[in-house]
C-alpha positions as CSV (number, residue, x, y, z in Angstrom):
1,X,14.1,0.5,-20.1
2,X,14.6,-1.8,-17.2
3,X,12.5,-3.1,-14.1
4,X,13.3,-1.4,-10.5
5,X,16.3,-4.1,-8.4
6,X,12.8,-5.3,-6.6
7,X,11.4,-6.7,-9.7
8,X,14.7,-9.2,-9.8
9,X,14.9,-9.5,-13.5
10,X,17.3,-8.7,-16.0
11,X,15.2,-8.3,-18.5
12,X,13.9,-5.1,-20.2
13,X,10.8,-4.2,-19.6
14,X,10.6,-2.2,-22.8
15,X,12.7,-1.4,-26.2
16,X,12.1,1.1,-28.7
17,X,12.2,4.6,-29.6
18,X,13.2,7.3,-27.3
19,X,9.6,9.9,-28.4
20,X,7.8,12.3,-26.8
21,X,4.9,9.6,-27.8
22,X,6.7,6.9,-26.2
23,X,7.6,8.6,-23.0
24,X,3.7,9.4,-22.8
25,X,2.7,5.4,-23.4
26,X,5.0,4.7,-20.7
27,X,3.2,6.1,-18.0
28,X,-0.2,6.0,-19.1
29,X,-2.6,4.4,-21.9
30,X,-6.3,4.3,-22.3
31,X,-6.5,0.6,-21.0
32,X,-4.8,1.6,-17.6
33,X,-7.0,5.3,-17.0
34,X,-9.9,2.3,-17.1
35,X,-8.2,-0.4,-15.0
36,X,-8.0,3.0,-12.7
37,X,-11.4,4.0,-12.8
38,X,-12.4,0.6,-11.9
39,X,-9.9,-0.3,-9.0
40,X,-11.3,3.1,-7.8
41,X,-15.1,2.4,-7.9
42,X,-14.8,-0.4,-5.4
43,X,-13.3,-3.5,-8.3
44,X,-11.7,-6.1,-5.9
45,X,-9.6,-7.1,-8.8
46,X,-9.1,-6.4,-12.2
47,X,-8.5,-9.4,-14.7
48,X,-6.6,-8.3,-18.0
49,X,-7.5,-10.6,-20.2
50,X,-4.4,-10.9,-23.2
51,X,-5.8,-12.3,-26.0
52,X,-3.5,-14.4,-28.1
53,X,-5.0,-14.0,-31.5
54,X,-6.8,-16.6,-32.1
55,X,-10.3,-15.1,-31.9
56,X,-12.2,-18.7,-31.6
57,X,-10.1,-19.9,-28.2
58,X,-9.9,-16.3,-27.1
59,X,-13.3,-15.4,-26.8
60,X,-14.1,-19.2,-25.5
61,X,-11.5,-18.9,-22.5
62,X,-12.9,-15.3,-21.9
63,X,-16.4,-16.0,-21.8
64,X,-15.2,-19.1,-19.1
65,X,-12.9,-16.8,-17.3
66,X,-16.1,-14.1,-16.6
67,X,-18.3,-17.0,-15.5
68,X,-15.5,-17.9,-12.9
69,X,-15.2,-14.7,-11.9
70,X,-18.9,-14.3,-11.5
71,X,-18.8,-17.1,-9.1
72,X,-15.7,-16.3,-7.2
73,X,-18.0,-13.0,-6.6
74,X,-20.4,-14.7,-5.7
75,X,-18.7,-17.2,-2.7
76,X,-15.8,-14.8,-1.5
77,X,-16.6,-13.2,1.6
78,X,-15.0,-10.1,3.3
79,X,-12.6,-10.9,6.1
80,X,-13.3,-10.3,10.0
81,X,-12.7,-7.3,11.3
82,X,-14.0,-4.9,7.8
83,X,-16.8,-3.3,7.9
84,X,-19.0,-0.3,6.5
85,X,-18.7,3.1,8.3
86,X,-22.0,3.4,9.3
87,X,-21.9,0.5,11.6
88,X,-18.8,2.3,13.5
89,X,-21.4,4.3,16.1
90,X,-22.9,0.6,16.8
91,X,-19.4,-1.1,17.7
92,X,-18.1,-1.5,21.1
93,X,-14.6,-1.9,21.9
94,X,-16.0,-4.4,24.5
95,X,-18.9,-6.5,25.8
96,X,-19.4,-3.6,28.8
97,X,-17.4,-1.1,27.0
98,X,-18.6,2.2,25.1
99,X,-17.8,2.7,21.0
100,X,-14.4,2.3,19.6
101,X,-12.2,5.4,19.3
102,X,-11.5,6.0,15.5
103,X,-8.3,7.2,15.9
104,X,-8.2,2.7,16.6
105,X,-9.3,2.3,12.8
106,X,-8.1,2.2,9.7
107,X,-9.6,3.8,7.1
108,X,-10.5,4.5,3.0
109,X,-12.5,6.2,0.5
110,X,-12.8,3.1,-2.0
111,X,-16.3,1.4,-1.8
112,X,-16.0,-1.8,-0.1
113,X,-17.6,-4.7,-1.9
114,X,-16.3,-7.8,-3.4
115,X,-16.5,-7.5,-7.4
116,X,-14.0,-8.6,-10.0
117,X,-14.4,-7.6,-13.7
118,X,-12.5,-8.7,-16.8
119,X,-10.9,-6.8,-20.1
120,X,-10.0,-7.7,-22.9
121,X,-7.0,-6.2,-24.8
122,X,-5.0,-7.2,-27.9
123,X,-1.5,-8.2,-28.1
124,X,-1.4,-5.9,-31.2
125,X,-3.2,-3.1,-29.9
126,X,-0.5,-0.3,-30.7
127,X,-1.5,1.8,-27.6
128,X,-0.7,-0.4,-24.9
129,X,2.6,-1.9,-26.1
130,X,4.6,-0.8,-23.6
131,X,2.1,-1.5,-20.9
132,X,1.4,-5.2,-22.3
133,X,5.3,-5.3,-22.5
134,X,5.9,-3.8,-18.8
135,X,3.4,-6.8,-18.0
136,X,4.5,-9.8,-19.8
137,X,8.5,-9.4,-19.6
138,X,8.9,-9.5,-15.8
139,X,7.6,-13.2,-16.2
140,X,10.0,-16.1,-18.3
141,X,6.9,-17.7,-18.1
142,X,4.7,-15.2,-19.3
143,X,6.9,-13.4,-22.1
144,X,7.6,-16.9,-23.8
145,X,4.2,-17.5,-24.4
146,X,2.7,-16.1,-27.5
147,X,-0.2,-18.7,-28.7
148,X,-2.2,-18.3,-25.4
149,X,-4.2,-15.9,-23.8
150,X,-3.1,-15.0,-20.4
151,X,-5.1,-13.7,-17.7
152,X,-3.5,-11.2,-15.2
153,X,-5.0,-10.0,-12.1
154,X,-4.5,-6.2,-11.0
155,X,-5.4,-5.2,-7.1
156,X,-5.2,-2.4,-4.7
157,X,-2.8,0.6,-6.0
158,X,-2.2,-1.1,-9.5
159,X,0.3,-4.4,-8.1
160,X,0.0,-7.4,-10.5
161,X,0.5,-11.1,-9.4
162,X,2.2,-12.9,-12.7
163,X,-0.5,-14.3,-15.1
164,X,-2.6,-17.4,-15.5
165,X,-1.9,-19.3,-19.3
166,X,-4.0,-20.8,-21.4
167,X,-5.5,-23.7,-19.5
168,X,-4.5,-22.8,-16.2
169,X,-7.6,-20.8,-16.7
170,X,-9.8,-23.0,-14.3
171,X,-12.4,-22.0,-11.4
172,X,-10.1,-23.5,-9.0
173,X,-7.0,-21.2,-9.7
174,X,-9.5,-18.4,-10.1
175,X,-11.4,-19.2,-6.7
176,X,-7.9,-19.3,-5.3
177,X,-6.6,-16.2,-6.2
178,X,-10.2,-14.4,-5.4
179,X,-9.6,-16.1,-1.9
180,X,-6.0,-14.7,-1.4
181,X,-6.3,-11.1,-2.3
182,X,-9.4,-10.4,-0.8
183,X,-8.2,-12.5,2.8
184,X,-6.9,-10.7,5.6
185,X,-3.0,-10.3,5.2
186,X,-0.3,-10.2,7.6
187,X,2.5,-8.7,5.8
188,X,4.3,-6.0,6.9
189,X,6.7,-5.1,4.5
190,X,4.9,-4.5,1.1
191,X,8.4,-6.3,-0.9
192,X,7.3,-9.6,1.0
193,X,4.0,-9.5,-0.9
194,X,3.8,-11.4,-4.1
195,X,3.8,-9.4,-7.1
196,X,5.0,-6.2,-9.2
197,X,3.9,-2.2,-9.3
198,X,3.0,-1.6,-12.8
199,X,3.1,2.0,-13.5
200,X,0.1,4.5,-13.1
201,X,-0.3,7.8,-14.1
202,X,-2.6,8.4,-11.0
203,X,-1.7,9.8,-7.0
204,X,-3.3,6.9,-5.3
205,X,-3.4,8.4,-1.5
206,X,-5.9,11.6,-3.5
207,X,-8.6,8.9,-3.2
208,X,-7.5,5.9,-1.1
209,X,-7.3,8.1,2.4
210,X,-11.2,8.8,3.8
211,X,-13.7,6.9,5.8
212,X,-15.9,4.0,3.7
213,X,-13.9,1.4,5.3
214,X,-12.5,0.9,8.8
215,X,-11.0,-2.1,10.5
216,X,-10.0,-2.4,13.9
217,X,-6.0,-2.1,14.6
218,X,-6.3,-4.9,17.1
219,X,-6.9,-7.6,13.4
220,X,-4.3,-8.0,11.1
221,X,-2.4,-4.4,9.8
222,X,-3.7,-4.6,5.8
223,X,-7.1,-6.9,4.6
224,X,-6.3,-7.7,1.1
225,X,-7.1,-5.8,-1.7
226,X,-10.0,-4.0,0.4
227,X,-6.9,-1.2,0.5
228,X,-7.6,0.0,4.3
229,X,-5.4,3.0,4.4
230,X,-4.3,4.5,7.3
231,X,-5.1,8.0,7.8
232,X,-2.1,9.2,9.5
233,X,-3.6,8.7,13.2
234,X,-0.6,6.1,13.8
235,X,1.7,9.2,14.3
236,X,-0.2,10.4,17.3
237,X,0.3,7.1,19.1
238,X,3.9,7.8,19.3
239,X,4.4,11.0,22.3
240,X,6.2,14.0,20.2
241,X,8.8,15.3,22.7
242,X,9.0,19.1,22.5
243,X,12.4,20.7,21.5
244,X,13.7,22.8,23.9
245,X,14.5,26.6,22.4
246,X,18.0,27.1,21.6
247,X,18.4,29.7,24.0
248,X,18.0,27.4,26.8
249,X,20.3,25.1,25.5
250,X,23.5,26.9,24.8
251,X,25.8,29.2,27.2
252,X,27.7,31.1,26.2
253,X,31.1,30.1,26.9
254,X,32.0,32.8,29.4
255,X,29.0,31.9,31.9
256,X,30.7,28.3,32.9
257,X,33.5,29.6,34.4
258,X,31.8,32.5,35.8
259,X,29.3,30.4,37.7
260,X,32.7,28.4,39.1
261,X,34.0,31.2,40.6
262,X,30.5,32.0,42.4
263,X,29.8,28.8,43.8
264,X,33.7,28.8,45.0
265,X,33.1,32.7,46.8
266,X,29.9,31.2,48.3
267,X,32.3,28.0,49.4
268,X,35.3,30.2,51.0
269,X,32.7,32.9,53.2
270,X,30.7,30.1,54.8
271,X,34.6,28.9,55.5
272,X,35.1,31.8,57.2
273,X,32.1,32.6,58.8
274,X,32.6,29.0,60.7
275,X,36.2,29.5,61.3
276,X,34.7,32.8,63.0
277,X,32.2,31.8,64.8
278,X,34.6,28.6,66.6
279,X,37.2,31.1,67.5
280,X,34.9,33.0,69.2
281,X,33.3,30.2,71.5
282,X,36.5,28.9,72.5
């Protein structure tokens, strides 16, 4: 089983067994219905934590990694321009202007809040072998690497940035990723983003699209991993033009020359009725 052309590796993201069972592990596993559950309930990002095996290191570089995480929490702010629904009716579009219209925001269910958790899973764990597979083997980096626990941050709809190894572990790389997906972004296109879809078992727009978040259209389109959704008003903003029945745009074909012939009647009397009326005067 291979990556989508947008994941730019040859690589296969997963070999084995063509099973009911293995079809089922493909697209969803115990580890990712919780990474769900938590993106859901308002997690900025989730950390998967990829123990190498060695339980001493393991649980040392995962005890630091939840004490950076704790204080990336603690210093990243949200970005301009996002705030809680309730202070909507407050907002003014302008110093001497009345509130903003909300078909102007952008809006979603998911609580907004700036939390990151961590969990732990097993190389060996024989339930998520094709997930931890579908994660590693995008990366040369990543898959090579089998003595070090790796650390993989999962935001927004389930989209993975490539892994931090062993000692690469540090505050400051945390603190910088924390920064980046919770920034405002400019992007437009979601293949300029950094990272990969892993695959979900879950219809994300059931619980993204509602009305915890808004952020004024005038900021940047998408604020990080806040996952401000628009609710479909951007449609409106475009004029619909009505179709006209198809009655009133065919003719038949006999009417075109039919009208001809009219218009050339009409032509010849007032011909004659001039030609008439001159002879008559002189």
């Amino acid at each position: 089983l291979y990556y989508p052309t947008s994941a730019k590796t040859d690589e296969p993201l997963w070999t084995g067994t063509l099973t009911v069972e293995n079809a089922e592990k493909l697209v969803d596993s115990p580890l990712r219905r919780k990474i769900v559950e938590e993106l859901l309930d308002g997690t900025s990002t989730v950390w998967l934590f990829i123990e190498s095996g060695d339980e001493e290191p393991d649980q040392r570089t995962h005890e630091q990694l939840r004490a950076f995480l704790k204080q990336a929490s603690e210093e990243t702010k949200l970005p301009d321009g996002v705030i809680p629904l309730d202070q909507v009716e407050s907002l003014r579009s302008g110093p001497d202007e009345g509130p903003i219209d909300l078909e102007d925001v952008l809006r979603s269910s998911v609580p907004l809040k700036i939390h990151f958790s961590t969990i732990p899973v097993s190389r060996s764990d024989p339930e998520e072998e094709i997930f931890i597979s579908m994660l590693l083997n995008n990366s040369p980096r990543m898959r090579s690497v089998r003595e070090k626990p790796i650390a993989i941050p999962i935001f927004g709809r389930g989209r993975m940035l490539e892994g931090m190894i062993g000692e690469a572990i540090t505050l400051e790389h945390v603190q910088g990723a924390a920064s980046y997906l919770c920034a405002a972004c400019s992007c437009q296109v979601k293949d300029e983003n950094p990272g990969l879809d892993a695959l979900f078992k879950v219809k994300w727009d059931d619980y993204m699209l509602g009305s915890l978040i808004i952020e004024d259209k005038a900021l940047p389109p998408l604020e990080g991993i806040a996952e401000l959704v628009d609710d479909g008003t951007d449609e409106e903003l475009a004029p619909k033009i009505p179709e006209e029945p198809a009655t009133a745009r065919t003719e038949p074909e006999s009417s075109k020359p039919t009208g001809l012939v009219t218009t050339l009647s009409i032509l010849a009397i007032l011909i004659l009725g001039i030609t008439a009326w001159g002879r008559r005067r002189t």
